[in-house]
NUVEX-903682 format. One line per 2 residues: number of its first residue (from 1); their letters; for each residue y, x, z of N, C-alpha, C. Coordinates in nm, 3 decimals, decimal comma, padded with zeros to 5 digits. Each point is the difference from the previous one (the first is absolute). Layout:
NUM	a	Y X Z Y X Z Y X Z; ...
This chain:
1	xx	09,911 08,033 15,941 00,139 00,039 -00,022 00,004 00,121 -00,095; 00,060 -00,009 -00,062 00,027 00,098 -00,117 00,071 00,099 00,055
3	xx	-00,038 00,190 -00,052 00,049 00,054 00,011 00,180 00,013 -00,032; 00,080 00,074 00,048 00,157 00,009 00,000 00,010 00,141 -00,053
5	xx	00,062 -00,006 -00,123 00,010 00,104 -00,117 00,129 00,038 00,042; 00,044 00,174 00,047 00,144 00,009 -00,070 00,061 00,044 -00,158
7	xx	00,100 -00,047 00,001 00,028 -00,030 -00,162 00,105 00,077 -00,023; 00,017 00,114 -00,083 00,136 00,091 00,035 00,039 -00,027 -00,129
9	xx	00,128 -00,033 -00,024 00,100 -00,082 -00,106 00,055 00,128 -00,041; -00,022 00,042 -00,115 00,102 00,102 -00,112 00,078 -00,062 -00,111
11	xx	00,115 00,085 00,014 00,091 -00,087 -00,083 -00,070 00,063 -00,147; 00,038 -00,045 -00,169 -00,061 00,059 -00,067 00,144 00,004 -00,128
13	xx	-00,038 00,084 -00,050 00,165 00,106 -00,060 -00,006 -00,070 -00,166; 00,068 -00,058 00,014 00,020 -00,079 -00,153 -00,003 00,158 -00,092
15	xx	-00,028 -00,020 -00,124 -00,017 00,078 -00,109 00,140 00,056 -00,028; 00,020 00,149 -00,006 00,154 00,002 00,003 00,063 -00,006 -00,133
17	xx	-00,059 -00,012 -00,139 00,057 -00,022 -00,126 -00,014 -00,150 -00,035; -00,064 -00,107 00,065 00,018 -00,117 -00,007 -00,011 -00,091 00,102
19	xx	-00,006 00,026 00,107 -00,002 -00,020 00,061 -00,080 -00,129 00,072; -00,110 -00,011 -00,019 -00,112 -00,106 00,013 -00,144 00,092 00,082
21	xx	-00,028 -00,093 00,073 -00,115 00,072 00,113 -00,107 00,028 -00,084; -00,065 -00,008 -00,134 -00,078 00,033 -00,089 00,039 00,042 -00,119
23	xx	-00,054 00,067 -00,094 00,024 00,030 -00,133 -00,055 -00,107 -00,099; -00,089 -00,065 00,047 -00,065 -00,101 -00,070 00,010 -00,125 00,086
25	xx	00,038 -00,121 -00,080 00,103 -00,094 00,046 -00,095 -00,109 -00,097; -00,010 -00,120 00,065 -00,118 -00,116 -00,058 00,087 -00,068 -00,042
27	xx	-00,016 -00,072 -00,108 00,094 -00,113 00,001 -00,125 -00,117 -00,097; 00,076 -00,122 -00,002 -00,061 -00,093 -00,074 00,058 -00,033 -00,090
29	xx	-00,034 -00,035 -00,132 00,095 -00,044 -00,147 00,031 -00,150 00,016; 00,103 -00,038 00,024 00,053 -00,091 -00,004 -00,068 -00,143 -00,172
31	xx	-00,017 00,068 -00,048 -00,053 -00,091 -00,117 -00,163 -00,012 00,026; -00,072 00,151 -00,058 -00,145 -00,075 00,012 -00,073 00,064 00,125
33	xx	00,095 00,073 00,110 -00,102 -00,030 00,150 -00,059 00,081 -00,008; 00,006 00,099 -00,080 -00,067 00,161 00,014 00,046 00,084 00,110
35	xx	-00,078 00,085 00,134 00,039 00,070 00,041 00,001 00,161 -00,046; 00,127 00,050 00,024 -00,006 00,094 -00,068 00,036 00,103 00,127
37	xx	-00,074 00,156 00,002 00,100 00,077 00,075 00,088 00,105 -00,122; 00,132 00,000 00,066 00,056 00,165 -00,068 00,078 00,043 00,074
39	xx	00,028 00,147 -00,050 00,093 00,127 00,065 00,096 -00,020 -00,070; 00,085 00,031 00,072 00,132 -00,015 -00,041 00,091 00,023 -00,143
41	xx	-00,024 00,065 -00,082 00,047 00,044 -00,104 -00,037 -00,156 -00,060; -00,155 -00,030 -00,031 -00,006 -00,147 -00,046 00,070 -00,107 00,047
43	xx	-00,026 00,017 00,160 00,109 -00,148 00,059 00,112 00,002 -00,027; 00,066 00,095 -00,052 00,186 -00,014 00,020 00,011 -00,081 -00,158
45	xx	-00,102 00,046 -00,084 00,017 -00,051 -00,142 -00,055 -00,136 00,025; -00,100 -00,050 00,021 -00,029 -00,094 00,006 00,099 -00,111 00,116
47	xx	00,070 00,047 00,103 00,050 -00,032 00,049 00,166 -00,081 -00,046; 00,055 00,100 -00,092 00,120 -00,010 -00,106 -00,029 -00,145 -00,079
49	xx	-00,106 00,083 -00,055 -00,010 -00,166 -00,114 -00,070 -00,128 00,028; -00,052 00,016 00,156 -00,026 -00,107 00,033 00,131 -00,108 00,037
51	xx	00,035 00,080 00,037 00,179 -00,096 00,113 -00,075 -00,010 00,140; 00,032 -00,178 00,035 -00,038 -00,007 00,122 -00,133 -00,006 00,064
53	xx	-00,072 -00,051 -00,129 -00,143 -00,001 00,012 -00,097 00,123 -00,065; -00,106 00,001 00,089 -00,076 00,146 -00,074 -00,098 -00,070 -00,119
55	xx	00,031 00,080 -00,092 -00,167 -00,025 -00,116 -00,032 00,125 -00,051; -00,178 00,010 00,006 -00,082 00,083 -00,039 00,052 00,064 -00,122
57	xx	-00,057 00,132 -00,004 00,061 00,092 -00,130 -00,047 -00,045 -00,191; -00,128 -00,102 00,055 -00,030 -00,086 -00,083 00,048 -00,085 -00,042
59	xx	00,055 -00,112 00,092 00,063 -00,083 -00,067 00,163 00,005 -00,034; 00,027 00,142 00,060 00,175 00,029 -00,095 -00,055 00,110 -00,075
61	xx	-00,101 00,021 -00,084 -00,015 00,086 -00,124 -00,022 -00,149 -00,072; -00,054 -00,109 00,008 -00,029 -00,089 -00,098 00,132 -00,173 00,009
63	xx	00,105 00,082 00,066 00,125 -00,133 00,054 -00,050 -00,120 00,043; -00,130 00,020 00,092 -00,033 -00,124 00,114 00,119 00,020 00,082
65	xx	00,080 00,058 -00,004 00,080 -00,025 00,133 00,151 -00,105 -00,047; 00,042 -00,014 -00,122 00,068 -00,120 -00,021 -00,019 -00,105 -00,031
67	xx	00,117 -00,100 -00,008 -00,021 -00,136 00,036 -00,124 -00,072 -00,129; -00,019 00,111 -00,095 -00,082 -00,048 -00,052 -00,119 00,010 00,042
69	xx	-00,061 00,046 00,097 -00,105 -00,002 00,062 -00,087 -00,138 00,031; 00,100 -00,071 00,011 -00,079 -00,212 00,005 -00,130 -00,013 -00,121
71	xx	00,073 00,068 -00,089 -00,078 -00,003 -00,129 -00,124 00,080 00,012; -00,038 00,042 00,094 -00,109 00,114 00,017 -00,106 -00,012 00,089
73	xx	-00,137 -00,098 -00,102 -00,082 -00,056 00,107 -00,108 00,143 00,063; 00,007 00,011 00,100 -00,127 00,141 00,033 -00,123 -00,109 00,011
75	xx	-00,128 00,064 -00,023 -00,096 -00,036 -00,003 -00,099 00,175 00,056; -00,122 -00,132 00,005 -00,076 00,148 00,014 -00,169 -00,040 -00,043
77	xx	-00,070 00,083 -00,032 -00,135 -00,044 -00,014 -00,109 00,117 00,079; 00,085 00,010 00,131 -00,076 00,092 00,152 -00,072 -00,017 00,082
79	xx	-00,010 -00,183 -00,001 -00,109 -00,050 00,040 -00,127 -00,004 -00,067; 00,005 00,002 -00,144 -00,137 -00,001 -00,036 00,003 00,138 00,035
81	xx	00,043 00,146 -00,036 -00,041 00,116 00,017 -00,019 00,046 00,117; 00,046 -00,087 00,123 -00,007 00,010 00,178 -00,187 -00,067 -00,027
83	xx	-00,010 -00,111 -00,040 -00,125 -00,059 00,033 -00,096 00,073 -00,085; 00,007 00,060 -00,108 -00,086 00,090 -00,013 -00,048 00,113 00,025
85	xx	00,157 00,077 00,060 -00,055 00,112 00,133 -00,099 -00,078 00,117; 00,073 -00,048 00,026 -00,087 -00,060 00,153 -00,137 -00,049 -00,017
87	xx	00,031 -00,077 -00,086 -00,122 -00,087 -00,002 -00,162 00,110 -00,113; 00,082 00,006 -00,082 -00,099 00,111 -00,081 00,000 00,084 00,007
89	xx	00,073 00,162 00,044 -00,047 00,073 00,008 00,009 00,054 00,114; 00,056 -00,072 00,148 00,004 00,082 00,101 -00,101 -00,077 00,101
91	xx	-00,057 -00,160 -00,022 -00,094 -00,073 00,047 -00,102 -00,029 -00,055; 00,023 -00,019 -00,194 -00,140 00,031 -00,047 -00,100 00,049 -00,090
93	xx	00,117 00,076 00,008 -00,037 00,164 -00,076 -00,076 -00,049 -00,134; 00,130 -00,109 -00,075 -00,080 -00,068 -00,159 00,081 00,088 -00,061
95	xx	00,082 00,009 00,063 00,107 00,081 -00,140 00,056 00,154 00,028; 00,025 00,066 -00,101 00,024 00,118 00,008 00,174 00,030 00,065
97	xx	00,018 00,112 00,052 00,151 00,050 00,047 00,081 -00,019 -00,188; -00,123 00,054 -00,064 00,079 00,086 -00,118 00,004 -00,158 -00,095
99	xx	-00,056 -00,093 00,037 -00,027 -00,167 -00,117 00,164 -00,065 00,058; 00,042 00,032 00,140 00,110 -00,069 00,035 00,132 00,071 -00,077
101	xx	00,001 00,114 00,066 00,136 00,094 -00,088 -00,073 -00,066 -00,140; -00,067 00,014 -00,120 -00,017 -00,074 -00,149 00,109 -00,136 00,013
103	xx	-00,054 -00,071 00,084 00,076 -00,127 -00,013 00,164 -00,007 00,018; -00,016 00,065 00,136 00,170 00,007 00,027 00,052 00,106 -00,111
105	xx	-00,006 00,123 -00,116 00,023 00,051 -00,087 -00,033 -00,093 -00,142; -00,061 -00,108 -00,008 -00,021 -00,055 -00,130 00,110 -00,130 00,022
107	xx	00,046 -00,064 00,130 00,068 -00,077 00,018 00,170 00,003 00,008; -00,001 00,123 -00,011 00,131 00,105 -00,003 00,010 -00,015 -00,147
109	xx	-00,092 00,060 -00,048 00,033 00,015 -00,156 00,011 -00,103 -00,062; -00,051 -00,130 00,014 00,008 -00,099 -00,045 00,160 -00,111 00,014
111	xx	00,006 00,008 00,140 00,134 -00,019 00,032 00,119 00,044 -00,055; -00,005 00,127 -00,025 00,152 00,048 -00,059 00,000 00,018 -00,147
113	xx	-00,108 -00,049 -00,042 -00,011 -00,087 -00,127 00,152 -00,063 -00,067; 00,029 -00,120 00,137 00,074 -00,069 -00,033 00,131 00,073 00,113
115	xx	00,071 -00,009 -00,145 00,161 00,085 00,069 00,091 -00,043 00,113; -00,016 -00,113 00,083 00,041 -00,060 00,052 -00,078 00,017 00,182
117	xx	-00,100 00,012 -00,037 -00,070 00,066 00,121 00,009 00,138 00,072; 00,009 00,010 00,105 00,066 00,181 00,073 -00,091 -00,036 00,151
119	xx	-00,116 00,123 -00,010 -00,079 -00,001 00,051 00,047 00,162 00,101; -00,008 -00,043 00,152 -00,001 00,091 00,139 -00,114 00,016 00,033
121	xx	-00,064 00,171 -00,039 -00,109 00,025 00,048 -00,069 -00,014 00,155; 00,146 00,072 00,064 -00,020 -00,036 00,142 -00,025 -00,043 00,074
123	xx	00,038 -00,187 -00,042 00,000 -00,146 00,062 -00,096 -00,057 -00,069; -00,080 00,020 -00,128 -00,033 -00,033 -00,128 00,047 -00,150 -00,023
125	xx	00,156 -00,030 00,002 00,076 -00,104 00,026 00,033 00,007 -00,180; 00,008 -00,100 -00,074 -00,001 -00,041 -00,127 00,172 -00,043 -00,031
127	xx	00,106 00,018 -00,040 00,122 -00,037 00,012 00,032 -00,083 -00,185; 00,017 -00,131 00,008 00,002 -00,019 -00,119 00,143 -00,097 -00,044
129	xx	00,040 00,057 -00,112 00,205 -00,052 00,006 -00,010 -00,112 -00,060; 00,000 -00,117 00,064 00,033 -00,167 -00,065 00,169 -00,001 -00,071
131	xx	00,022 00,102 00,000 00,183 -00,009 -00,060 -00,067 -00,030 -00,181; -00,118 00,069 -00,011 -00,045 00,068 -00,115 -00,099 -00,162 -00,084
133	xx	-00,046 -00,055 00,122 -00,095 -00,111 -00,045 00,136 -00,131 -00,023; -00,048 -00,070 -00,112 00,034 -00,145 -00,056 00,027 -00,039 -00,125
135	xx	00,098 -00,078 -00,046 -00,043 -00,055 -00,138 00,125 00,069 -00,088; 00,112 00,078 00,038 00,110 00,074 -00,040 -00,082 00,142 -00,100
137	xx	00,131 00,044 -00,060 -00,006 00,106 -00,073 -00,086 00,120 00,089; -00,009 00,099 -00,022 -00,108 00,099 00,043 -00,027 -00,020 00,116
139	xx	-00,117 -00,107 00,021 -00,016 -00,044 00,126 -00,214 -00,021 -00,063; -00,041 00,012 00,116 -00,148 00,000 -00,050 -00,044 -00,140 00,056
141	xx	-00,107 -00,113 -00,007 -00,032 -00,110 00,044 -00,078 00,015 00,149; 00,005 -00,107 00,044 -00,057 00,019 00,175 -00,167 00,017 -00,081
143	xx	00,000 -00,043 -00,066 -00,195 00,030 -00,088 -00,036 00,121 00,008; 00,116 00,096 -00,033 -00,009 00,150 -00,042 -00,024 00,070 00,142
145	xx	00,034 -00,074 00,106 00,014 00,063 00,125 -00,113 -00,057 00,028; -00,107 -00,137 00,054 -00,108 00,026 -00,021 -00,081 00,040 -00,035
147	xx	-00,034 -00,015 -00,126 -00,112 00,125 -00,087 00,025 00,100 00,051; 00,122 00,088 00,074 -00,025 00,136 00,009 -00,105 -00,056 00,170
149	xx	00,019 -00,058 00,065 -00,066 -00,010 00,139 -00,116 -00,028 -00,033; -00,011 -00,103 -00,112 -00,174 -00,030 -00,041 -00,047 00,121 -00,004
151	xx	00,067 00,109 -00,117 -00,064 00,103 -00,027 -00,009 00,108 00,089; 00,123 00,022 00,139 -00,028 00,104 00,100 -00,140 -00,082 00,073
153	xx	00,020 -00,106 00,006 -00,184 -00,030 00,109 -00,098 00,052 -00,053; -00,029 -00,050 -00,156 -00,072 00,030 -00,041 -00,077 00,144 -00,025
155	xx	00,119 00,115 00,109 -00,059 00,161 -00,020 -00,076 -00,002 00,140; -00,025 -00,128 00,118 -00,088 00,029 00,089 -00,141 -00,061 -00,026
157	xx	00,005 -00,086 -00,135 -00,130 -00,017 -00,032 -00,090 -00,094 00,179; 00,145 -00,149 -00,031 -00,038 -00,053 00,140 -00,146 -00,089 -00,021
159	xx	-00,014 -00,029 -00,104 -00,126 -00,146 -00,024 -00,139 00,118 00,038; 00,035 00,110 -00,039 -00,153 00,107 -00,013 00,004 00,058 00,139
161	xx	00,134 -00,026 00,108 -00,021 00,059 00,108 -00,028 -00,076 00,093; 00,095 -00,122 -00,027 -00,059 -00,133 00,141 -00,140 -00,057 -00,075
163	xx	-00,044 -00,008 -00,086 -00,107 -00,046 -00,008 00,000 -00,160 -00,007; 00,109 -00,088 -00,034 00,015 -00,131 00,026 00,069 -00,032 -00,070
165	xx	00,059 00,044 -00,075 00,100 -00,055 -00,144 00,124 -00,076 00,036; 00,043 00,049 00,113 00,110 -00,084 00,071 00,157 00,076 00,014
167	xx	-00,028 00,083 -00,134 00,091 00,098 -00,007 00,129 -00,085 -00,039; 00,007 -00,087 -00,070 00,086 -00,131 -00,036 00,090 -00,059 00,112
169	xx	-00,118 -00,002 00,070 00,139 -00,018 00,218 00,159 00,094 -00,017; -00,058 00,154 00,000 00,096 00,087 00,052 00,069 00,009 -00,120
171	xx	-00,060 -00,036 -00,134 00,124 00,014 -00,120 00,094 -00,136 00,040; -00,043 -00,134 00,022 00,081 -00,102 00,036 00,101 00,047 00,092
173	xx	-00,061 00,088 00,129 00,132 00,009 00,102 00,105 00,071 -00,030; 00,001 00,125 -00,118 00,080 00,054 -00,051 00,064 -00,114 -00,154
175	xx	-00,015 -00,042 -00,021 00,054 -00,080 -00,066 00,119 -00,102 00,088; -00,100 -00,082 00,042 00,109 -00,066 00,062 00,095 00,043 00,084
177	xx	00,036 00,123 00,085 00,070 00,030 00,060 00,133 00,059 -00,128; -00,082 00,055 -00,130 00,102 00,104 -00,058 00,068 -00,139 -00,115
179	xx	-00,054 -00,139 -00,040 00,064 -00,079 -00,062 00,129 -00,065 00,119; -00,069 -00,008 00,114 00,102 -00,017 00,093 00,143 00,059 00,029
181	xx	00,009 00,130 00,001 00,051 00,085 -00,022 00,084 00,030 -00,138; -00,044 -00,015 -00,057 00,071 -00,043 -00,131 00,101 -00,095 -00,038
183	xx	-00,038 -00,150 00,045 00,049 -00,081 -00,014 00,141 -00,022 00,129; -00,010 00,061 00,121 00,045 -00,003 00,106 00,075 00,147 00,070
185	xx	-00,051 00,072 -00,065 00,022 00,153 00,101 -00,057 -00,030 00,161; -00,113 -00,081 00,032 -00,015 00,001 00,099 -00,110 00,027 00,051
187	xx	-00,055 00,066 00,093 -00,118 00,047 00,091 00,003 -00,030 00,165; -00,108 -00,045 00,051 -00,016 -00,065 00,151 00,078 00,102 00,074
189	xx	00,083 -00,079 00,120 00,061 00,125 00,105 -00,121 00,055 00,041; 00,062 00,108 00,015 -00,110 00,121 00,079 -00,174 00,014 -00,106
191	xx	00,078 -00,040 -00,128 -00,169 00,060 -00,060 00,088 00,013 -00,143; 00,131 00,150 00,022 00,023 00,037 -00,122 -00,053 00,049 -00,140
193	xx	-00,119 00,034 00,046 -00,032 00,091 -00,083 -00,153 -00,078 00,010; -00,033 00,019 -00,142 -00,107 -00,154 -00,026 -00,128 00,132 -00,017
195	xx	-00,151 -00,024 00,071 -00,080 00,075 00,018 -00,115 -00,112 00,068; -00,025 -00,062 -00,097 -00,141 -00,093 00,033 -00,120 00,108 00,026
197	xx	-00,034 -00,073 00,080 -00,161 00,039 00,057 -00,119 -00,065 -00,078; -00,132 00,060 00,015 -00,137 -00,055 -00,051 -00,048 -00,081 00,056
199	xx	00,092 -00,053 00,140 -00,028 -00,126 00,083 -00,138 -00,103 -00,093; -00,057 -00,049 00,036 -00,010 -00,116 -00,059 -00,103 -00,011 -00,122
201	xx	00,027 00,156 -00,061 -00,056 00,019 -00,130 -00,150 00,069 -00,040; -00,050 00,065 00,164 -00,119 00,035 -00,020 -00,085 -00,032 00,128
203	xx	00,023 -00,077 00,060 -00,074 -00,114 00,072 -00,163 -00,055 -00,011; 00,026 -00,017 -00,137 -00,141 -00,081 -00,024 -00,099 00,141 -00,086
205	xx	00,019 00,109 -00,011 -00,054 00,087 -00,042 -00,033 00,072 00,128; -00,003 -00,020 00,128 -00,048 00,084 00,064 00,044 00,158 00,032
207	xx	00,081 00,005 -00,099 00,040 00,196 -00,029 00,130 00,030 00,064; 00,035 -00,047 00,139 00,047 00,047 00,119 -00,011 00,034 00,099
209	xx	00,000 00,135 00,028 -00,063 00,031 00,126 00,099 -00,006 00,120; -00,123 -00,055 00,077 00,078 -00,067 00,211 00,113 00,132 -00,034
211	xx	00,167 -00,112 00,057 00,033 00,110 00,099 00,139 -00,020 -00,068; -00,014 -00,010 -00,211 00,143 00,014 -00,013 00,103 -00,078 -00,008
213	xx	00,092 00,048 00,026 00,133 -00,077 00,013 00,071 00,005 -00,127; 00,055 -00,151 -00,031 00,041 00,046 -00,153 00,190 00,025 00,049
215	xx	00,009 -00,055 00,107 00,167 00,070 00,016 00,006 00,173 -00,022; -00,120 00,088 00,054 -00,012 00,149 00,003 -00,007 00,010 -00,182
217	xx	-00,045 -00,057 -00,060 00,035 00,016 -00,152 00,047 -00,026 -00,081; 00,116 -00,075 00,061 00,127 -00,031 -00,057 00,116 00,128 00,030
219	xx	-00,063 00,035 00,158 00,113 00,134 00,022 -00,045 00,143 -00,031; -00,104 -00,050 -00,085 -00,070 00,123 -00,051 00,110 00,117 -00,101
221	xx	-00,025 00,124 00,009 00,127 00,102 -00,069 -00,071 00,082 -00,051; 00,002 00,147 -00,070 -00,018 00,067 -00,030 00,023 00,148 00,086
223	xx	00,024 -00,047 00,150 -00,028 00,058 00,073 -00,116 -00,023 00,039; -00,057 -00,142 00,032 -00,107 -00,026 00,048 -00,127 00,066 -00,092
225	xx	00,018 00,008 -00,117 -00,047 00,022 -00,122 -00,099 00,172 00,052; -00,080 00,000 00,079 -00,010 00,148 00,022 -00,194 -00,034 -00,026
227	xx	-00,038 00,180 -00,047 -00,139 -00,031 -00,026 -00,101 00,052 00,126; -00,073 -00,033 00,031 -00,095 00,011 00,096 -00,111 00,091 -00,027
229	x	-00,022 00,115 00,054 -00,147 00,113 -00,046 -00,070 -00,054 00,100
């Protein structure tokens, strides 16, 4: 039988200039699912120009929060940089702290290359405006929006890291999801935000070590992003 705890209940004094039991208040962005905390001076602004729904201070500095937002596929390429924390430098110590930041900094630069791409350090969530892609006046081709993805993979240098030349898999899954998208404005319920995994792709090379989960490197962040002495 378990011990019997007494439990003495205090009431607790809302904040008297805003009146909320914390100063720092969580919320989630209604568009790309970022949790964010802020103090109040930020929430009331962000609060205003949201209306009824909340969005991150990110995506109402870049107008994800109107109806043009359909047009705005997020992507991310956090799984390869999740599976190379995990797998290389925190299980097998192939790769350096300082070779990963290179990649995620050369893949940045490469990305905003093309003007149409708006990259969240935070989420390292990729935001790219299909208002901008098609065959009309200042409009760039869905080609132009590939090549830039050919060319962001190509800053993790995947054929020299899986060892299996099967780097062609994970460019296909970003393809087909973002021609999809194009043609449709559409993405699977509950898998808004398109972030393929290495599932599949380094298998026959042996160069996975027991243990990882490729869902943990899909929800991989730049919080997770921390270096190890």
């Amino acid at each position: 039988m378990s011990d019997i705890l007494d439990v003495n209940l205090v009431p607790v004094e809302k904040h008297p200039e805003h009146g909320e039991l914390a100063d720092k208040i969580y919320y989630e962005c209604m568009f790309c699912g970022k949790r964010v905390g802020l103090y109040p001076q930020e929430r009331n602004v962000c609060e205003k120009l949201s209306g009824d729904d909340f969005y991150c201070v990110f995506c109402l500095r870049n107008n994800f929060y109107t109806k043009n937002n359909r047009n705005i596929l997020i992507l991310s390429f956090r799984a390869i940089i999740g599976y190379y924390y995990y797998n290389f430098y925190l299980n097998g110590k192939k790769m350096y702290f300082s070779q990963i930041e290179d990649y995620i900094s050369a893949h940045v630069k490469v990305g905003l290359k093309n003007p149409i791409f708006n990259y969240d350090p935070d989420t390292m969530y990729w935001f790219i405006d299909f208002s901008k892609v098609g065959r009309g006046n200042k409009k760039i081709k869905i080609n132009d929006v590939l090549k830039t993805i050919v060319n962001i993979g190509a800053c993790f240098n995947l054929d020299a890291n899986l060892c299996n030349n099967r780097s062609a898999v994970i460019y296909e899954r970003y393809k087909e999801a973002i021609e999809k998208f194009y043609s449709s404005r559409w993405r699977p319920q509950g898998k808004k935000i398109l972030i393929p995994t290495l599932q599949g792709c380094d298998t026959a090379s042996g160069n996975t070590a027991p243990g990882i989960k490729y869902e943990d490197t899909r929800n991989f962040s730049s919080k997770r992003f921390v270096a190890i002495f």
